[in-house]
C-alpha positions in Angstrom: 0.0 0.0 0.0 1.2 3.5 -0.5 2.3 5.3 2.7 0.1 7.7 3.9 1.6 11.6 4.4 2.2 10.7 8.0 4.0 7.7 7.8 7.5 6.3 7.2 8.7 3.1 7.3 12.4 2.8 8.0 14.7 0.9 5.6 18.3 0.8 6.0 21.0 1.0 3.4 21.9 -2.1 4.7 18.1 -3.7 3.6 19.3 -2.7 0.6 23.2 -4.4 0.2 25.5 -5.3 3.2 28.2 -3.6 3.8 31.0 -5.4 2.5 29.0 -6.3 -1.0 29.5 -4.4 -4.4 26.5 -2.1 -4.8 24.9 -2.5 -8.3 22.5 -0.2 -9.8 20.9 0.0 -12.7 20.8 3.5 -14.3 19.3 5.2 -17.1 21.6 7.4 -18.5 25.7 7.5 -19.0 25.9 10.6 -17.0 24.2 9.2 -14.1 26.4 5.8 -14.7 29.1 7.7 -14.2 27.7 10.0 -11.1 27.0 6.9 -9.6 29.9 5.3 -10.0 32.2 8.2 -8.7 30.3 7.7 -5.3 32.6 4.8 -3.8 34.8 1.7 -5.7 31.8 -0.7 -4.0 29.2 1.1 -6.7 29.2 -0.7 -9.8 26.6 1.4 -12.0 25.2 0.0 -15.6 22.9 1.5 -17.8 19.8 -0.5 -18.1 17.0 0.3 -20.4 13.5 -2.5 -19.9 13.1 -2.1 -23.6 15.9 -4.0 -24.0 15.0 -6.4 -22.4 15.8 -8.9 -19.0 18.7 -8.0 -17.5 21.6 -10.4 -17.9 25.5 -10.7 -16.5 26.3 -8.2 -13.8 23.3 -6.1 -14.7 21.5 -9.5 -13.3 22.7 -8.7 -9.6 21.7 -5.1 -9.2 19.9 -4.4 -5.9 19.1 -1.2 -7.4 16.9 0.5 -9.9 16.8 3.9 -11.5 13.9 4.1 -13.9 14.1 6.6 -17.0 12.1 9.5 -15.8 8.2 9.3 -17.0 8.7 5.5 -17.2 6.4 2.6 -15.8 6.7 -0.5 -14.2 8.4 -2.8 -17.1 7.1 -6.5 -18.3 7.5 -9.0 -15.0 10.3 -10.6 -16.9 12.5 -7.3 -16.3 12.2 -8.2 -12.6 12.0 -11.6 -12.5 15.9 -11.2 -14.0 16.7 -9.1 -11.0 16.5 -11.7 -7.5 18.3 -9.0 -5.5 16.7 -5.8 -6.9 15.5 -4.4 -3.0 15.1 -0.2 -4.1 13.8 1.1 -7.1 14.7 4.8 -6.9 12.5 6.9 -9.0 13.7 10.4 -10.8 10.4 12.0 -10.5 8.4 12.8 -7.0 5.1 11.3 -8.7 5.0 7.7 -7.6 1.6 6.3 -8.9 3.0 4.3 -12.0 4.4 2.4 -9.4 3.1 2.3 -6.1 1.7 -1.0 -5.0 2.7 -2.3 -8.2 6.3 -4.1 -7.5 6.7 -7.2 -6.3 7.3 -8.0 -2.3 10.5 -7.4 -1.2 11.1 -3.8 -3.3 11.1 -0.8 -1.5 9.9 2.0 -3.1 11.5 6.0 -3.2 10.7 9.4 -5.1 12.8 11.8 -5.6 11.0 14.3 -3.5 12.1 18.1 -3.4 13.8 17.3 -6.7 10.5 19.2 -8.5 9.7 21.2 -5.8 10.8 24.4 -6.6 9.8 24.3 -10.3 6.3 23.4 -9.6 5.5 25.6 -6.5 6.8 28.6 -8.9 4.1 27.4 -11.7 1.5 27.2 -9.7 2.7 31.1 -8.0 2.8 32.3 -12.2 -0.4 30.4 -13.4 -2.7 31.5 -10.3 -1.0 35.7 -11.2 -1.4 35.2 -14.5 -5.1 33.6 -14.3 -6.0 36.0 -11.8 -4.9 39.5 -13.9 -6.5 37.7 -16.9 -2.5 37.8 -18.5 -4.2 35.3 -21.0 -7.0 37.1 -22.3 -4.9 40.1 -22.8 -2.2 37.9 -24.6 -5.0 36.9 -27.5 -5.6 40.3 -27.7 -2.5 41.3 -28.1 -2.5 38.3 -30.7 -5.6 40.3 -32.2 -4.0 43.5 -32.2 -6.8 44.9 -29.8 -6.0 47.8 -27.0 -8.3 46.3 -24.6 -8.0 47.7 -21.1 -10.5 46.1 -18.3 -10.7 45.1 -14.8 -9.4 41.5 -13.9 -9.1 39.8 -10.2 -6.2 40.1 -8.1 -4.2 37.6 -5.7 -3.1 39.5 -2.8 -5.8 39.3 -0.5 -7.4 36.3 -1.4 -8.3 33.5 0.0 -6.0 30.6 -0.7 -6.7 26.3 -0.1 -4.1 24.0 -0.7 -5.2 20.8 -0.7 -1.9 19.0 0.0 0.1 20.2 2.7 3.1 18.2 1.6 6.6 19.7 0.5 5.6 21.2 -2.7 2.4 23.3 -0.8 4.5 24.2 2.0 6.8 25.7 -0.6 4.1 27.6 -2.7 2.3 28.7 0.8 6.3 30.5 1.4 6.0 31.8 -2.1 2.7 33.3 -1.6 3.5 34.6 1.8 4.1 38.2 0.0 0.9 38.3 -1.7 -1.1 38.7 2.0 -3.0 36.1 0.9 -5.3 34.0 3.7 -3.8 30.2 3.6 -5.5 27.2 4.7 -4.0 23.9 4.5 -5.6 20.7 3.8 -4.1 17.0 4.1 -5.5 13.3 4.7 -5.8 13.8 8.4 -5.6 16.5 10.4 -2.6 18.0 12.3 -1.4 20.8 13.5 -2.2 24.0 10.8 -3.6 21.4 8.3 -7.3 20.5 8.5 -8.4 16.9 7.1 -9.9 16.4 4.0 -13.2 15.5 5.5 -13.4 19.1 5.9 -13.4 20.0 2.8 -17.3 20.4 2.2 -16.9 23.5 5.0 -13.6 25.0 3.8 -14.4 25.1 0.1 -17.4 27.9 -0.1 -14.7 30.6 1.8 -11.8 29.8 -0.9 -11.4 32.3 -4.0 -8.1 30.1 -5.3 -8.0 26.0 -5.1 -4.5 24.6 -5.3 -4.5 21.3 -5.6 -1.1 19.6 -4.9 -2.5 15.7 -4.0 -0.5 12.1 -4.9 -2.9 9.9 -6.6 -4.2 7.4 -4.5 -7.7 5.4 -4.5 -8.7 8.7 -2.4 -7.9 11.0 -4.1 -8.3 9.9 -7.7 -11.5 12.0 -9.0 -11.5 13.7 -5.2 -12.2 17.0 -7.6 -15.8 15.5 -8.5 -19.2 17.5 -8.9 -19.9 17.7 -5.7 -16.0 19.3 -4.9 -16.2 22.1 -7.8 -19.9 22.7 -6.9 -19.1 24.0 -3.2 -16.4 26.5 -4.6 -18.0 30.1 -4.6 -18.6 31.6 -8.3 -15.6 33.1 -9.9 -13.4 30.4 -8.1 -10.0 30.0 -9.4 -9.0 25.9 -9.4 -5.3 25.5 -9.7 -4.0 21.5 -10.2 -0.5 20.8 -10.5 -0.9 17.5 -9.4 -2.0 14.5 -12.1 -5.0 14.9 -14.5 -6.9 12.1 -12.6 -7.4 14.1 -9.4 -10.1 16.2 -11.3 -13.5 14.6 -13.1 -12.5 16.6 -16.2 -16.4 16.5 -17.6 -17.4 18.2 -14.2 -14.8 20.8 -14.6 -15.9 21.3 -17.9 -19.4 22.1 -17.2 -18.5 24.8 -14.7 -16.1 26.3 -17.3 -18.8 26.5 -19.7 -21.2 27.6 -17.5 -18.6 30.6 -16.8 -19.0 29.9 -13.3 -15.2 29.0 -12.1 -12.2 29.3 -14.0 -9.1 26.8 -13.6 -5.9 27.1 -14.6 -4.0 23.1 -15.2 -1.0 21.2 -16.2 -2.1 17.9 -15.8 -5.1 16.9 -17.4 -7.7 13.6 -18.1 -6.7 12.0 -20.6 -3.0 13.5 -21.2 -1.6 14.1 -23.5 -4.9 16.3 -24.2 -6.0 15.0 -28.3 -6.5 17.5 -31.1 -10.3 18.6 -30.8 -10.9 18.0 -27.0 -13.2 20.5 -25.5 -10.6 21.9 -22.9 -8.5 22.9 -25.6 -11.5 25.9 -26.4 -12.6 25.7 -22.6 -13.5 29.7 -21.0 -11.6 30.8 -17.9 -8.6 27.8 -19.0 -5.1 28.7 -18.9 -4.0 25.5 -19.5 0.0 24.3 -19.9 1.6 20.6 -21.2 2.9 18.9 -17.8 5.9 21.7 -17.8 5.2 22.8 -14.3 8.9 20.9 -13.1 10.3 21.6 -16.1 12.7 23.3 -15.8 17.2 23.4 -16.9 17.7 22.5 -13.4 15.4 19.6 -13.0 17.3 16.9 -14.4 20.6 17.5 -11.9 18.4 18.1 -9.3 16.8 14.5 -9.7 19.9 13.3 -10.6 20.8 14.8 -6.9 18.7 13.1 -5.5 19.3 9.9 -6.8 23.0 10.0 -5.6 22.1 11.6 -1.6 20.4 7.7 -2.2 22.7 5.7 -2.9 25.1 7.8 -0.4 22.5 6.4 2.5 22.6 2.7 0.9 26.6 2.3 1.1 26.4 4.7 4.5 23.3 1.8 6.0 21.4 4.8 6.9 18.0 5.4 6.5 16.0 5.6 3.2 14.7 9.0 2.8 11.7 9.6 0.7 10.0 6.1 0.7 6.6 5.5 -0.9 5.8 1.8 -0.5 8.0 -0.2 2.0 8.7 -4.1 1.6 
């Protein structure tokens, strides 16, 4: 099962490979190959790609796997050839391609706080730019129409995250100079976060709707009728987090209806096809997955990946695990 927010198991490096063995990972890429590699003379790194097929000769002993970024869980024969694989390391924070879907006895990490930054700062510049209307006066401009009018404004406004993890504690700092009112929303309630129970009394007071949510059973269409129907008219919904989190034909009826306006870079299905109604959608600003991309994304993951493999050969802790053994 995926671990909750509030949970996390511990797994040691030493789960992972003794410490007298030869670490073997599995890599995507020569530059991290050779990253990887630099770390210690116990690190043996290989590139490895599941389209090649099974593993086979050293690659065959990895207890380590680093995934090409966007990739999925390969055929069972790619992990039936690895009998020691014990971490697969992913390059992206999302985790849903694989959680709950490897077999017993693989521990599962993100690379959380890899994307952070990027993301928090799209959602900052999509809610500014949806709020002063930057769109609409970028087709105008387009038209070559002086079109002065009255848009909405962020500062002051009332903010809901829904997803107090580290990417909406880092778009809460950002917003921090806009005076904006900021309520937190997680699973289960803690301290400054209110559960998502609450949500039916906290949505009618919020004039912007991040939402910032892994995908899970529970929160897979959480952004449903019901969700959209509570938020007060001329409600801004924001979702950086995975297409699935919002019932696209309900969000699509409010858009029409000119009743909320939205502003996504995830969407259901994705990519979006040629001719889909979102594409002509009112009150959409709407962007292709870019949020995390960014230059600095890839050595940031790539960071990550290698603080990893530090703890492994250290027998620390696992940082960042999604599903334990």
């Amino acid at each position: 099962m995926p671990v909750s927010e509030a949970v996390a198991p511990e797994i040691r490096g030493t789960d992972v490979a003794g410490p007298d063995e030869t670490l073997t990972v599995l890599v995507p890429t020569p530059e991290l190959a050779d990253a990887a590699g630099a770390l210690s003379p116990r690190v043996r790194a290989l590139v490895a790609d599941p389209g090649d097929g099974p593993p086979t000769g050293e690659a065959a002993h990895a207890q380590v796997w680093v995934p090409p970024f966007g990739g999925s869980v390969p055929p069972p024969e790619f992990l039936d050839a690895l009998p020691r694989l014990r971490l697969v390391q992913l390059l992206s924070a999302g985790a849903e391609r694989f959680a709950g879907r490897l077999p017993d006895g693989i521990a599962l990490s993100n690379a959380r706080g890899a994307h952070t930054p990027a993301t928090a700062e799209w959602v900052v510049a999509a809610t500014l730019a949806a709020q002063r209307g930057l769109p609409d006066l970028v087709r105008e401009q387009d038209a070559g129409r002086w079109s002065p009018r009255t848009f909405s404004s962020l500062v002051g406004t009332r903010v809901l995250v829904v997803g107090a993890g580290d990417i909406g504690r880092r778009v809460g700092a950002m917003l921090s100079g806009f005076d904006v009112e900021l309520t937190y929303v997680g699973r289960t309630a803690r301290d400054g976060v209110h559960a998502t129970a609450e949500l039916p009394d906290l949505l009618p007071h919020a004039d912007v709707v991040v939402v910032l949510v892994p995908v899970t059973d529970e929160t897979t269409g959480l952004v449903d009728a019901a969700f959209l129907a509570a938020m007060p008219d001329g409600a801004l919904l924001v979702n950086a987090a995975r297409g699935v989190v919002v019932d696209t034909a309900a969000l699509l009826a409010e858009l029409t209806a000119g009743r909320l306006r939205a502003a996504l870079d995830v969407t259901d299905p994705e990519p979006l096809p040629e001719g889909h109604p979102l594409w002509s959608a009112p009150g959409l600003l709407l962007t292709p997955h870019v949020a995390g991309t960014v230059p600095d994304a890839g050595p940031r993951a790539q960071a990550a990946v290698l603080a990893q493999l530090r703890r492994v050969l250290a027998g620390e802790p696992l940082a960042d695990v999604v599903d334990a053994y």
